[in-house]
FILUM-887764 format. One line per 8 residues: for each residue y negated, x, z of N, C-alpha, C. Coordinates in pm, whole numbers. Each point is the difference from the previous one (the first is absolute). Last residue first. Example, Ala and Ser with C-alpha at 12.3 -4.5 7.8 and 13.67 -1.06 7.14 Angstrom:
<atoms>
225:1285:708:-119:82:6:-109:-77:73 | 572:29:-7:-119:-89:0:-120:90:0
</atoms>
This chain:
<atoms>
-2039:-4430:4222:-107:-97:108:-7:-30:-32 | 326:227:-129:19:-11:152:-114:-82:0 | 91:64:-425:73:-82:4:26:-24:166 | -282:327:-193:-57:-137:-60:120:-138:41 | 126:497:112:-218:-15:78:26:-174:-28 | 302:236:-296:74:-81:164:-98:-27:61 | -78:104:-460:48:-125:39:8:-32:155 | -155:419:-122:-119:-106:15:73:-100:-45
320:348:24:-96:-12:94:-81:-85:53 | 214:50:-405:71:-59:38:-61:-42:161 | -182:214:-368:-38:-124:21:88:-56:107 | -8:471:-36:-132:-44:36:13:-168:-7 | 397:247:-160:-54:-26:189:-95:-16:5 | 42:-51:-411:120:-67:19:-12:0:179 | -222:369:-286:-57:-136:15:51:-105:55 | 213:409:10:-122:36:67:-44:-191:38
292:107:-345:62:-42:106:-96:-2:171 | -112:109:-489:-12:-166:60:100:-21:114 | -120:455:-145:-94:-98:16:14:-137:14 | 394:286:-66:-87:45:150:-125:-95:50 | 162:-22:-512:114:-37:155:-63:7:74 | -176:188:-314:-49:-118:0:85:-65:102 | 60:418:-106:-120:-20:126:-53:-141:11 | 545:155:-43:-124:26:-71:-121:-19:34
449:211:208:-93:-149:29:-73:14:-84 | 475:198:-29:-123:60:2:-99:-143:-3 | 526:-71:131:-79:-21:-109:-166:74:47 | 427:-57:230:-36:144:-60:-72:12:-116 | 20:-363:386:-16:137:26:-6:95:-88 | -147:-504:-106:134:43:22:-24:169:12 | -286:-435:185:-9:88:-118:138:145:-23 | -282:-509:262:90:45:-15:31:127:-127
-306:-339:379:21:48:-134:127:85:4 | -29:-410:316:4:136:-2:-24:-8:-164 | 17:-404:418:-15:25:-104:-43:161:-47 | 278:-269:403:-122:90:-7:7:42:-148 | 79:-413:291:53:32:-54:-113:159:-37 | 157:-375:437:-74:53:-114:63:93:-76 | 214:-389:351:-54:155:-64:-63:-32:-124 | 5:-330:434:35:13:-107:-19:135:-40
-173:-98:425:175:-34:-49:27:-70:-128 | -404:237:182:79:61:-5:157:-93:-20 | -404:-298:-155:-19:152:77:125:93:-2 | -158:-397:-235:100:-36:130:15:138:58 | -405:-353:-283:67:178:68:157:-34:57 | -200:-310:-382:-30:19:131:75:150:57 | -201:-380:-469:36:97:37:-3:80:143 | -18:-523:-329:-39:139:102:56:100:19
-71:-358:-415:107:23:102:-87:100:83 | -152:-229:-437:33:-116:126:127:42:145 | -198:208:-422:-108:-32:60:36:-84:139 | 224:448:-196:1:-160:-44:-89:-74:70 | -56:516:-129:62:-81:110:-31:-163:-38 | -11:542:-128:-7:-96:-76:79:-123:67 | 108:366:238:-127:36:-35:-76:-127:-49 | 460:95:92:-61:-146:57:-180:41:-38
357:372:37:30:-149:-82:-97:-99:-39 | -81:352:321:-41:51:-131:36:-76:-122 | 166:-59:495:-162:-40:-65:-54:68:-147 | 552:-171:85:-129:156:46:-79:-29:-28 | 299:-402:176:-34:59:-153:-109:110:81 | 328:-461:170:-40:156:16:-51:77:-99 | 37:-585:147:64:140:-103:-78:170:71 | 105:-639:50:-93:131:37:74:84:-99
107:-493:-131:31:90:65:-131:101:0 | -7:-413:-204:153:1:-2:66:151:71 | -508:-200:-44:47:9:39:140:-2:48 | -355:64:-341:57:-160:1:98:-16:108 | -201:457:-105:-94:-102:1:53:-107:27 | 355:305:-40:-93:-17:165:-82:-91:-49 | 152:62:-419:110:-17:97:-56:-44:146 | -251:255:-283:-22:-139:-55:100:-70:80
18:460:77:-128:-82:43:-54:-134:-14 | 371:235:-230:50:51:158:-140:-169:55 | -34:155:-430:67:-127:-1:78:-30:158 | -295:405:-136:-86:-132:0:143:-131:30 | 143:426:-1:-74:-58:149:-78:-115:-24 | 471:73:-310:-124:87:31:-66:-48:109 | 391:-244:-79:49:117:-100:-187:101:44 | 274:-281:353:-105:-58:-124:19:147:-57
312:-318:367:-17:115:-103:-88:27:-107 | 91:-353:489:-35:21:-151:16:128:-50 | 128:-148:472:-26:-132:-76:-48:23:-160 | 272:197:457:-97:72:-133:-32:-122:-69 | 98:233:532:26:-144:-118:-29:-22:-106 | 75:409:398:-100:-34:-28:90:-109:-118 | 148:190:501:6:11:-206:-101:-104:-19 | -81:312:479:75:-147:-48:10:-19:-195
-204:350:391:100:-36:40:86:-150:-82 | -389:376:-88:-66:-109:74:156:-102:79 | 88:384:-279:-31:-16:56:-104:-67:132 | 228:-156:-379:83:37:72:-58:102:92 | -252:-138:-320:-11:-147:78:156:43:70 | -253:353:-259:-70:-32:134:74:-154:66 | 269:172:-378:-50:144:130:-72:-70:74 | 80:-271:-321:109:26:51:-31:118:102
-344:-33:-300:31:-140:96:94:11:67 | -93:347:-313:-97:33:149:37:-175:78 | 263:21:-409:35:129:169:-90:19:67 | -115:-281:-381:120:-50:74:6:59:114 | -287:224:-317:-80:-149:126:86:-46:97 | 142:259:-442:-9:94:125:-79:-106:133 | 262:-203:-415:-161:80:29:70:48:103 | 332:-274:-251:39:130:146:-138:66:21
49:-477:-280:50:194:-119:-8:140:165 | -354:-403:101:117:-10:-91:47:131:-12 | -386:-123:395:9:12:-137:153:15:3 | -197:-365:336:72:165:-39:-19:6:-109 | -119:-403:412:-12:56:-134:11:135:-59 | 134:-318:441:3:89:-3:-40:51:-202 | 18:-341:512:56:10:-130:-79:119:-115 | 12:-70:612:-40:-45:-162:80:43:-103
40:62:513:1:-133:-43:-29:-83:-149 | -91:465:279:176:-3:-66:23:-119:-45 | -440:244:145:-23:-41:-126:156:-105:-10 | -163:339:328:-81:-194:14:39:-66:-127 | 100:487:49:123:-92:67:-84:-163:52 | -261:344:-286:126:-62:-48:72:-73:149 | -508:-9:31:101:165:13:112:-75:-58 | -513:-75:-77:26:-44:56:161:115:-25
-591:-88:-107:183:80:6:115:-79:49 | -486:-216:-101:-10:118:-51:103:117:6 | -12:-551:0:33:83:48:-55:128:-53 | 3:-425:-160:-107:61:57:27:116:33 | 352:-250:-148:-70:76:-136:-141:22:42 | 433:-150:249:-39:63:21:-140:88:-86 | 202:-460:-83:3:17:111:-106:115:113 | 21:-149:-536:41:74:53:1:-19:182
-235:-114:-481:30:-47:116:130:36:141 | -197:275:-415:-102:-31:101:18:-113:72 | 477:266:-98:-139:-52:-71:-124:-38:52 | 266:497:76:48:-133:41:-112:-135:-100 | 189:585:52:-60:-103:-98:20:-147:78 | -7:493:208:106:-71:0:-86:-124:-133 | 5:596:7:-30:-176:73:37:-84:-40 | 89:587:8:44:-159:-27:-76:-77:37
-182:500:-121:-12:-99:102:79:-133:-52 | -30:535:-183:-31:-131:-47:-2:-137:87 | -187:537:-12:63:-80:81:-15:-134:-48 | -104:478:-301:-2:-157:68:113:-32:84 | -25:393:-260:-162:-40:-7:-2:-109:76 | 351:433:-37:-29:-108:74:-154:-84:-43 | 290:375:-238:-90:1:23:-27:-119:91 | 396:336:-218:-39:-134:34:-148:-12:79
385:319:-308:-83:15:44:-58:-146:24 | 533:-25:-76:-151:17:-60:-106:42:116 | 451:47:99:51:-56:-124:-168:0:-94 | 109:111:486:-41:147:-108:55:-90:-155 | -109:-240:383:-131:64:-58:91:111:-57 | 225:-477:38:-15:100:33:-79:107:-30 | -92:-517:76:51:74:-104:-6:134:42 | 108:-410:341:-88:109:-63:63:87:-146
146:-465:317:0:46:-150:-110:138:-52 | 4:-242:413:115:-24:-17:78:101:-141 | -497:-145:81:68:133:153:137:-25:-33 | -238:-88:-419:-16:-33:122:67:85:86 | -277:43:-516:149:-31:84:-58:-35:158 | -198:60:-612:-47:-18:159:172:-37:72 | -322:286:-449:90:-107:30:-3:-53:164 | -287:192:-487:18:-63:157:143:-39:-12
-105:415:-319:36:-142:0:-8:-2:173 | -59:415:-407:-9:-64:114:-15:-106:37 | 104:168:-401:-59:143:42:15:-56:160 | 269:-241:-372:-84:13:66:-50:153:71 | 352:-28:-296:-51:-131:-54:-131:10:82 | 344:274:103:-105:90:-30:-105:-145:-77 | 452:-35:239:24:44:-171:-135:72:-66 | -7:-127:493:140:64:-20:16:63:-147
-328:-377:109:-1:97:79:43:176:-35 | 142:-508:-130:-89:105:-110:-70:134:44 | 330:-239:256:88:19:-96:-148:82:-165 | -118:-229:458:53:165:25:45:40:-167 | -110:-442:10:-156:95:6:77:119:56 | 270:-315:-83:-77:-4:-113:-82:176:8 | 210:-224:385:55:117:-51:-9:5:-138 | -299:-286:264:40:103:78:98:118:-104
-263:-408:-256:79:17:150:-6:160:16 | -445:-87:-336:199:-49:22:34:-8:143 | -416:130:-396:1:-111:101:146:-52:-3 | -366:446:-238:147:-88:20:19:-13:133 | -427:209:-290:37:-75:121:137:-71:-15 | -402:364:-238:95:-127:-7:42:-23:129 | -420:278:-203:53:6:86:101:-168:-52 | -350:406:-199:77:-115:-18:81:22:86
-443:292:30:150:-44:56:16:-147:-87 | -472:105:46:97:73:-97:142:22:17 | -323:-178:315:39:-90:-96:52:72:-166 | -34:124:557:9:34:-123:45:-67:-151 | -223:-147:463:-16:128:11:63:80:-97 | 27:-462:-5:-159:16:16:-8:160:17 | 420:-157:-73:-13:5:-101:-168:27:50 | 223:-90:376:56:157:-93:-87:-34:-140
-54:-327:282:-70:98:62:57:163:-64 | 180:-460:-136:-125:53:11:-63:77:29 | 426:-69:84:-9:60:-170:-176:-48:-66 | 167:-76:522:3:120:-60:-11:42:-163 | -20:-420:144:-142:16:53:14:188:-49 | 359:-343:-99:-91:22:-82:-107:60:22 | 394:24:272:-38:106:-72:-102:-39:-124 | 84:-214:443:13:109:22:-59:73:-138
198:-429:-55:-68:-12:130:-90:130:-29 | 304:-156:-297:-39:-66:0:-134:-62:151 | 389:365:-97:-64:-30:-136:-159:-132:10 | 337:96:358:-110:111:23:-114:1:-158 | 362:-266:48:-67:-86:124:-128:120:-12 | 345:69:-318:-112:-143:12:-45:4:78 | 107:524:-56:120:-133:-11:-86:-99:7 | -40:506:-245:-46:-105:85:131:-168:40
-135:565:-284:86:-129:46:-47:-78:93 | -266:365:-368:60:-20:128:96:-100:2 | -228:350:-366:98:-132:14:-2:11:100 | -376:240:-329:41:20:138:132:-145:30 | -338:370:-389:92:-159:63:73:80:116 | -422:240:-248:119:10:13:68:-132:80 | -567:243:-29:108:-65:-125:125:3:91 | -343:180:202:-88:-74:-63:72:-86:-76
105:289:370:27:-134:26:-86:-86:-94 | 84:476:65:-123:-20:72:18:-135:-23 | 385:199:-134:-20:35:116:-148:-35:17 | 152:-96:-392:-2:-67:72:5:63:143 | -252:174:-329:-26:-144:18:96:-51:71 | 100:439:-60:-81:8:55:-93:-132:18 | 350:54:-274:60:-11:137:-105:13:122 | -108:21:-505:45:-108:60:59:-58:113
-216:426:-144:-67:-105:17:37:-161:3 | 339:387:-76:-68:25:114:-117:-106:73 | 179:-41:-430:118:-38:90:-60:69:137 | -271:101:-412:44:-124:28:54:-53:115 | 45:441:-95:-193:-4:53:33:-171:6 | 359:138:-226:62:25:187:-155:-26:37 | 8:-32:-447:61:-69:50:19:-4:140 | -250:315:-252:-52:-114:43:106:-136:41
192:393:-42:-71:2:72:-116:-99:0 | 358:60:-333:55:-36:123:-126:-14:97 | -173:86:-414:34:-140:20:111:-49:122 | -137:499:-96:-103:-96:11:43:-174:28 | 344:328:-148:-56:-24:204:-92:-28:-51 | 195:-59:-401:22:-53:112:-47:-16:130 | -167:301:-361:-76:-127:7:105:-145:67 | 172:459:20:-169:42:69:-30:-165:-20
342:113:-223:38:-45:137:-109:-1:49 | -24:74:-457:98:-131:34:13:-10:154 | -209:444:-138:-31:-140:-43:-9:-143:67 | 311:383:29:-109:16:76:-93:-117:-21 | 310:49:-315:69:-71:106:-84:19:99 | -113:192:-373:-8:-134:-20:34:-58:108 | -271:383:129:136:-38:-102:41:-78:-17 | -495:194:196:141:-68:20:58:7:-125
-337:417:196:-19:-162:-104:147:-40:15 | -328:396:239:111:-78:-16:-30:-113:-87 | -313:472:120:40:-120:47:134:-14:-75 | -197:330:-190:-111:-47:65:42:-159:39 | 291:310:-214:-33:79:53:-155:-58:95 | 418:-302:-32:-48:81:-102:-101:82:48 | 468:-250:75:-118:45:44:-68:96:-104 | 272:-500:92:42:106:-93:-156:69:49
360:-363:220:-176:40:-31:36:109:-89 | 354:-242:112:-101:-85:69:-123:21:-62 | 575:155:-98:-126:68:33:-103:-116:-2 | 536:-161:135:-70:84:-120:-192:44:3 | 369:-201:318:75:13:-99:-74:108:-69 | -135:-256:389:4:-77:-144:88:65:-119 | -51:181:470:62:-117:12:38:-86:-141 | -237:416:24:109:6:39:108:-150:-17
-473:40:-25:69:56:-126:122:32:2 | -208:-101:429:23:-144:-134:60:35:-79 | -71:361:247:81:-56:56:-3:-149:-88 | -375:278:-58:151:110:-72:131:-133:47 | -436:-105:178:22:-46:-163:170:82:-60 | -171:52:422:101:-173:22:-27:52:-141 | -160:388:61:118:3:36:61:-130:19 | -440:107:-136:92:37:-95:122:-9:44
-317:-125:301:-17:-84:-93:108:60:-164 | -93:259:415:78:-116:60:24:-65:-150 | -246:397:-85:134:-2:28:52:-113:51 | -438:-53:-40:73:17:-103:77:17:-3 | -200:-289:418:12:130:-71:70:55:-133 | -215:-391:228:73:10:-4:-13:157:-75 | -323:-399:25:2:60:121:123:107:39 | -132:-306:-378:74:-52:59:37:84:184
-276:128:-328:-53:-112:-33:92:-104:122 | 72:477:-126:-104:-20:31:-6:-125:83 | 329:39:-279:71:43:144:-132:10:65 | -49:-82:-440:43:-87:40:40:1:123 | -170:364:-272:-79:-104:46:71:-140:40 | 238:354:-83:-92:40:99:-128:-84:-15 | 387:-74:-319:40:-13:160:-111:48:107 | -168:-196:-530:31:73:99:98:-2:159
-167:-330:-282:37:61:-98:-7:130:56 | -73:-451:151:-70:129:10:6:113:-77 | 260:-380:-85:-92:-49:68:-105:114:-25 | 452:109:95:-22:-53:-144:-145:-52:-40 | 155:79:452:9:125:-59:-94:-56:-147 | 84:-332:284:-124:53:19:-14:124:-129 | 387:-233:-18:-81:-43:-29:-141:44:42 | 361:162:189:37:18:-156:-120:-48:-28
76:-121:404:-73:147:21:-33:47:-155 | 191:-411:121:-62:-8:34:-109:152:-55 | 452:-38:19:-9:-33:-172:-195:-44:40 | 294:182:395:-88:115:-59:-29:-93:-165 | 43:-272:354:-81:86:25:-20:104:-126 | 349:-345:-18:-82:-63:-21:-135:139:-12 | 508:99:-62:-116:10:79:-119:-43:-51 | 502:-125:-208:-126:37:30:-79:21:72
533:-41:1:-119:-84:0:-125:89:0
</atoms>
């Protein structure tokens, strides 16, 4: 393979039409500069320059290669200034992962606040379950993806670099007629007498119910299966049962249901960026993961008072 450097050097030579004015020019000494040329001429097979008693002149093949490294080198002058746009974050795409509840809460405010600070980034967004979003993780599909687990279920930290941005808080959904729907908290084991609205297909919602209503001490009764939260919510509205849902669910809230603390006896969930260890972070990564804890932050401020 060619030495990019010395077909570089060829071309000054040729150029200048002299080795001692070219080793000048290039800060390099004549002997250095006759010796990568002796060594090309080596490599190529056959003579480069032909000398004459007042300087050098190329050979055809001297020529022919000299007006390559020019065009390699504005090529690499190219490819330098392009890595150099995107390391300063003026140009280059970016894929994250995301799941609904966070799709639809959390991250339109972040793909604002990234694009206001580099609206030269094309940025996409894929919206899945749990092992969707490792599975693009893993294949390099994503650079970095939310995901989120519980105390039961930690994702192990040497499987991905993980970033904590949020404490997701269960509450309880009830309708605005509701018994308890003044209430500003109230604690699962008041709850064992009701009927019970769930998401479908095994959500992850199920097991924080089954976890907190066994431990609150009693099974919980299921009166519906709704395929998403709005239809969870439409369910409670007409009152055919309460429900449990992460406040980050419920963001976009039905008009006719409440929302109430139940404090420590329900778990939370702790929503995480996520970025696979032996993948080199790019900077647009870093930056919206930066951003991602900044909004996630000024959700929790906005959602405590």
């Amino acid at each position: 393979m060619l030495d990019v450097r010395k077909l570089v050097l060829l071309a000054e030579v040729v150029e200048a039409g002299s080795i001692t004015a070219a080793a000048t020019a290039l800060n390099y000494t004549p002997s250095a500069v006759s010796q990568q040329l002796r060594q090309l001429e080596s490599e190529v097979g056959q003579p480069l320059l032909q000398r004459q008693p007042r300087g050098v002149t190329a050979t055809e093949a001297g020529a022919v290669l000299a007006q390559h490294a020019r065009r390699v080198e504005r090529q690499i002058g190219a490819a330098e200034a392009d890595l150099a746009e995107i390391v300063g974050l003026h140009r280059g795409r970016l894929t994250i992962g995301t799941f609904p509840s966070i799709g639809s809460s959390l991250l339109p405010q972040a793909i604002i606040a990234f694009r206001a600070l580099h609206p030269g980034i094309e940025l996409s967004v894929r919206s899945a379950w749990f092992d969707p979003l490792t599975e693009m993780l893993d294949n390099g599909t994503l650079g970095l993806s939310l995901l989120w687990d519980y105390d039961w279920n930690r994702i192990p930290a040497d499987r991905y670099d993980l970033t904590p941005i949020l404490d997701d808080p269960t509450m309880l959904v009830v309708s605005n007629n509701h018994p308890v729907a003044r209430r500003r908290s109230i604690t699962m084991n008041k709850l064992a007498d009701e009927q019970w609205v769930v998401r479908a297909n095994n959500h992850p919602v199920v097991e924080v119910l089954l976890n907190a209503c066994h431990a609150a001490g009693f099974e919980p009764r299921i009166s519906f299966y709704a395929n998403d939260y709005w239809e969870l919510q439409a369910m409670v509205s007409v009152g055919l049962g309460i429900a449990l849902a992460p406040l980050t669910a419920i963001t976009n809230r039905h008009p006719h249901v409440r929302v109430i603390s139940l404090g420590s006896t329900a778990p939370s969930r702790r929503v995480l960026v996520a970025h696979r260890h032996d993948r080199v972070r790019a900077p647009a990564e870093a930056v919206m993961r930066d951003v991602l804890r900044d909004v996630a932050s000024t959700y929790a401020k906005t959602a405590r008072a």
